[in-house]
C-alpha positions as CSV (number, residue, x, y, z in Angstrom):
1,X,28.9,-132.3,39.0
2,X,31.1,-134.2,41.7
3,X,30.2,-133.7,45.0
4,X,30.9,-132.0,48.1
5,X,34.5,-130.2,48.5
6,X,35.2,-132.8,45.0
7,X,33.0,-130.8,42.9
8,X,35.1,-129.5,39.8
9,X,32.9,-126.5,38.8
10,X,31.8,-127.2,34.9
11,X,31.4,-124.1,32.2
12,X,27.7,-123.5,31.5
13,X,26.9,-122.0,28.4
14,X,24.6,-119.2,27.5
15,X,24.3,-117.9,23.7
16,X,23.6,-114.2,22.9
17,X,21.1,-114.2,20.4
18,X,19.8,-111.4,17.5
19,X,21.4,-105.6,28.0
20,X,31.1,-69.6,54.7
21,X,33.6,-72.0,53.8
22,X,31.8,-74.5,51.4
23,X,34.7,-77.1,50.7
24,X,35.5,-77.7,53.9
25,X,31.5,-78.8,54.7
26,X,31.4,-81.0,51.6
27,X,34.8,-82.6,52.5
28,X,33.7,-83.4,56.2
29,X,30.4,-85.0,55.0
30,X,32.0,-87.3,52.3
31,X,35.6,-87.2,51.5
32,X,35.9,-90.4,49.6
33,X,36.8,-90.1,46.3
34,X,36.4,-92.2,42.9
35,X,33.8,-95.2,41.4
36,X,33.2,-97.7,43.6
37,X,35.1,-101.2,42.5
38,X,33.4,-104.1,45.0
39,X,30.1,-105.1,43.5
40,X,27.1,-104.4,45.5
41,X,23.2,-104.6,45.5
42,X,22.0,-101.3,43.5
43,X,19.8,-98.8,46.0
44,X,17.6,-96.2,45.1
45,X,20.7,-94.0,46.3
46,X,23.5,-95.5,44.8
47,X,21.8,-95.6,41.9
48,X,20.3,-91.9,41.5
49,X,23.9,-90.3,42.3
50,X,25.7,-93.0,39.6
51,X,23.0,-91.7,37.0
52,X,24.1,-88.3,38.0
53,X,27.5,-88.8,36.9
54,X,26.7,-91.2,34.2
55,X,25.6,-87.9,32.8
56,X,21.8,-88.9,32.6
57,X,20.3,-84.9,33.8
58,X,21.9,-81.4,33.0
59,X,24.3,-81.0,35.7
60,X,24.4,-77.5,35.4
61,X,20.9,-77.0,36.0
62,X,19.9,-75.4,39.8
63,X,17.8,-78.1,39.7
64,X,19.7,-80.7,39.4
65,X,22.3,-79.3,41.7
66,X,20.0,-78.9,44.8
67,X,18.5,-82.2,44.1
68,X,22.1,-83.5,44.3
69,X,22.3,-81.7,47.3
70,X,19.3,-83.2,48.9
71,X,20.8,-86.5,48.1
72,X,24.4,-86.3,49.2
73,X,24.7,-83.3,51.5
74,X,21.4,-83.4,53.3
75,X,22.2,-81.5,56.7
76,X,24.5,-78.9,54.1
77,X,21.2,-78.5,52.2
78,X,18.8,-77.7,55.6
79,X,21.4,-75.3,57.3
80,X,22.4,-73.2,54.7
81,X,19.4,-73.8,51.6
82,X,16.7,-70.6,53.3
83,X,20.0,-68.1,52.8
84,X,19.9,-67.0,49.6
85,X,23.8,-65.6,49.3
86,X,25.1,-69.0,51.3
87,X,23.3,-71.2,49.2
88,X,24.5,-69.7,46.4
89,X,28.1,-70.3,47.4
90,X,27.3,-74.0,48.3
91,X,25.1,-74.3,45.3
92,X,28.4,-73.5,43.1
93,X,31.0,-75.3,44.9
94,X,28.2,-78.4,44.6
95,X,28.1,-77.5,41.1
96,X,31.9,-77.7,40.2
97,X,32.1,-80.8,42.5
98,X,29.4,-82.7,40.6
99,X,30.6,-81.5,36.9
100,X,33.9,-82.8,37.4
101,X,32.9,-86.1,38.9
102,X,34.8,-85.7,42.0
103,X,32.2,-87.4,43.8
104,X,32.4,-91.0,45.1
105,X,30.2,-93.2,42.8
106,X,29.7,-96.7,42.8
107,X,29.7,-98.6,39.0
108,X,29.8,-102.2,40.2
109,X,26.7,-104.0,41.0
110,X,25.2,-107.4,41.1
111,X,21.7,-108.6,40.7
112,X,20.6,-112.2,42.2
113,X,17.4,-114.1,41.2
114,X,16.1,-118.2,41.7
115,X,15.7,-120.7,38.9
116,X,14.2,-123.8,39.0
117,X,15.1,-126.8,37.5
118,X,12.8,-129.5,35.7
119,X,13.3,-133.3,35.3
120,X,16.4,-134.3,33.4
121,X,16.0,-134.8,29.6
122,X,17.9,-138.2,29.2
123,X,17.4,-137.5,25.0
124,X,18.9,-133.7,25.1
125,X,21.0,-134.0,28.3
126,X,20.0,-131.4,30.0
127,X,17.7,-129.8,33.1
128,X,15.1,-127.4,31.7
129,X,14.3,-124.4,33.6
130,X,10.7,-124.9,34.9
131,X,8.1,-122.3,37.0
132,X,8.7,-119.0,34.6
133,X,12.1,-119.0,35.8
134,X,13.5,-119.2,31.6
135,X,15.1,-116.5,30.0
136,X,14.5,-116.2,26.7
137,X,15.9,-113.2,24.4
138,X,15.7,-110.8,27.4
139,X,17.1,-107.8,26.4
140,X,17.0,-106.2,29.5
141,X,18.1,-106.7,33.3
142,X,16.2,-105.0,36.1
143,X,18.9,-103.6,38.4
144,X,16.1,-101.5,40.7
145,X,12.5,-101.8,40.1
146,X,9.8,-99.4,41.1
147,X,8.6,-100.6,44.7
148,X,4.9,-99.2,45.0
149,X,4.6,-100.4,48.9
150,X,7.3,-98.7,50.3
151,X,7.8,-95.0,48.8
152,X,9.5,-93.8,51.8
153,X,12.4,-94.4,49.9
154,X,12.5,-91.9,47.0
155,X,11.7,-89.3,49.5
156,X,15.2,-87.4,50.3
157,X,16.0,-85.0,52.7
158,X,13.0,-85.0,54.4
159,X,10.9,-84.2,51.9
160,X,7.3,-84.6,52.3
161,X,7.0,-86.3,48.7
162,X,8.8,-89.0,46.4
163,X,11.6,-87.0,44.3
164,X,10.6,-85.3,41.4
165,X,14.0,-86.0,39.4
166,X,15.6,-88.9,40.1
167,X,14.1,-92.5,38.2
168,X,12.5,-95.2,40.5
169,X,13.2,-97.9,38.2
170,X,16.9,-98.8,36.4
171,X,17.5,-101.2,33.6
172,X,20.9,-102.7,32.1
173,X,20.6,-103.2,28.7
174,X,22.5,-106.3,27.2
175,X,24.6,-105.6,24.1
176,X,22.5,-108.6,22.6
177,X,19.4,-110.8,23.8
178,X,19.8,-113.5,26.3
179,X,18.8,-116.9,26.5
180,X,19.3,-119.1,29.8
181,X,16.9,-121.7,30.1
182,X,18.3,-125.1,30.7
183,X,21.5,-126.7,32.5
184,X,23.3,-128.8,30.5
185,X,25.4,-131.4,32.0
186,X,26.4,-135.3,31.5
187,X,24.0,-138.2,33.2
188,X,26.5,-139.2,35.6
189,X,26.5,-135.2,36.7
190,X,23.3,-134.8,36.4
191,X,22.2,-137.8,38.8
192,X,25.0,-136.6,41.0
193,X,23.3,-132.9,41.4
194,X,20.1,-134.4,42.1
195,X,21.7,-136.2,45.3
196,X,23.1,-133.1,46.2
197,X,19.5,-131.3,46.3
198,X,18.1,-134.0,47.7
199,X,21.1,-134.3,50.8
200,X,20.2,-130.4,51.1
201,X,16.5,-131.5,51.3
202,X,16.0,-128.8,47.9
203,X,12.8,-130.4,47.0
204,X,12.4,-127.7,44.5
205,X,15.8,-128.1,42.9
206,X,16.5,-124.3,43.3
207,X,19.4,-122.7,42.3
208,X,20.6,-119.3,42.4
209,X,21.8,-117.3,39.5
210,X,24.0,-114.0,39.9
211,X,24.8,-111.4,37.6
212,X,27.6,-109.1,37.8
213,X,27.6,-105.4,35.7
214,X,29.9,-102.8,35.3
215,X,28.4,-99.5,34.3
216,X,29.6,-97.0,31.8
217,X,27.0,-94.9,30.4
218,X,23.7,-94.0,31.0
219,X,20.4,-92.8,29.4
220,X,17.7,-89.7,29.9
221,X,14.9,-90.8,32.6
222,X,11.8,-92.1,30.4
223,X,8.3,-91.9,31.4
224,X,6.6,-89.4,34.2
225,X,6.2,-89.4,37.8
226,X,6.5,-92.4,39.7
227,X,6.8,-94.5,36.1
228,X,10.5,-92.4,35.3
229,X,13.0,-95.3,34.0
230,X,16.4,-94.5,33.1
231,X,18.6,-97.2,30.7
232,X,21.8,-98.1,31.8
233,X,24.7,-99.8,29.4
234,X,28.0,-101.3,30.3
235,X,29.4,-104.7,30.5
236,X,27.7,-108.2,31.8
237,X,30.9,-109.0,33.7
238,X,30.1,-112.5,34.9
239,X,26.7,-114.6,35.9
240,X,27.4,-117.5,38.3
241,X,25.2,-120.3,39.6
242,X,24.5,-120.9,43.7
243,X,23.3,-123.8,45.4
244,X,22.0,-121.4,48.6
245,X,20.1,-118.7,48.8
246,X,23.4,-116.3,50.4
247,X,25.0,-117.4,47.9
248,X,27.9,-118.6,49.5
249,X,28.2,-122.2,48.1
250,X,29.4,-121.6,44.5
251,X,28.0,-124.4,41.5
252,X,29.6,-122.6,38.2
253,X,30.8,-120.4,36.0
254,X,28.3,-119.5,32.9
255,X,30.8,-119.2,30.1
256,X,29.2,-116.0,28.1
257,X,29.9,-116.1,24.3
């Protein structure tokens, strides 16, 4: 790689190998409409309403629809839930609101993580990826993994315990497995990287990989309680290389074929 603002970013390759007035309330709460475009970090949130409309539950279900309530519409919910006739209105306007998909869901999301890199291979050209930070036919990407420490936040609305619907852990599954485990690059590159890390005082040689999904269909939630895991499928849209941490200083492209 050249260096500083003369860098020309280089393809990486990665091989795939055999991832009452109930309208009115709703539209004063949220009134913005369609799938979120602008990639983002996936929450517990984000991703319990996309599953909704990725048609993972029964969204005719009570159920479903008060637990949809709770999530979206949680001040909706408290005032008008104890009234059996006024929920019932609310519960069917909610019901024809989340059947149609009117509601504003995000499909766009982006997943970071840290590799390492060992010492340059003179004989193969290459950096391996050292400290488990190899991928090697993964099949699967964890979008939002179960977080045992803090399970305030599967609680919604108020409730007293962790939701009894929604899944606390998402995967996107790749089309086929993936294997990233070693930079490859020329020696005059490769000897020009390692200045780099070492002008940055990256005594680790740390980089920072990105990947970018799109979303277009999810699974049933899997497993019981706490351990409920629902499958996500779509597209890997891109997976780009970092030298910082914010990931605002851009090293390359990986080329995915």
């Amino acid at each position: 790689m050249m260096l500083a603002s003369r860098m020309i970013p280089k393809i990486l390759t990665v091989l795939f190998f055999a991832a009452l007035c109930v309208a009115p309330a709703i539209a004063q709460e949220d009134s913005k409409q369609g799938r979120g475009e602008s990639f983002a970090t996936p929450t517990f949130r984000e991703m319990a309403l996309t599953s909704l409309m990725l048609e993972s539950f029964d969204t005719s279900s009570n159920e479903i629809v008060d637990e949809y309530a709770k999530l979206m519409y949680c001040s909706l919910y408290r005032e008008k839930f104890e009234s059996d006739f006024q929920w019932n209105s609310v519960r069917q306007e909610l019901g024809r609101n989340l059947q149609s998909k009117r509601e504003y869901f995000r499909t766009h999301f982006e997943l970071g993580g840290t590799i390492y890199l060992g010492r340059y291979s003179f004989e193969t050209q290459d950096f391996p990826f050292v400290k488990d930070t190899a991928l090697v036919n993964v099949g699967s990407l964890t979008l939002l993994g179960l977080d045992t420490v803090d399970t305030q936040k599967y609680r919604i609305c108020n409730d007293q315990t962790p939701t009894s619907v929604f899944a606390f852990t998402y995967l996107f599954m790749l089309q086929q497995p993936l294997t990233l485990d070693r930079l490859k690059m020329p020696m005059d590159e490769a000897e020009a990287l390692l200045k780099r890390m070492e002008l940055m005082n990256n005594k680790d040689r740390a980089l920072y990989i990105r990947f970018r999904v799109r979303l277009m269909g999810a699974g049933q939630p899997q497993g019981r309680l706490i351990h409920r895991t629902i499958m996500t499928r779509g597209d890997l849209v891109s997976v780009d290389l970092f030298y910082d941490r914010e990931m605002t200083k851009h090293f390359a492209v990986v080329s995915l074929k």
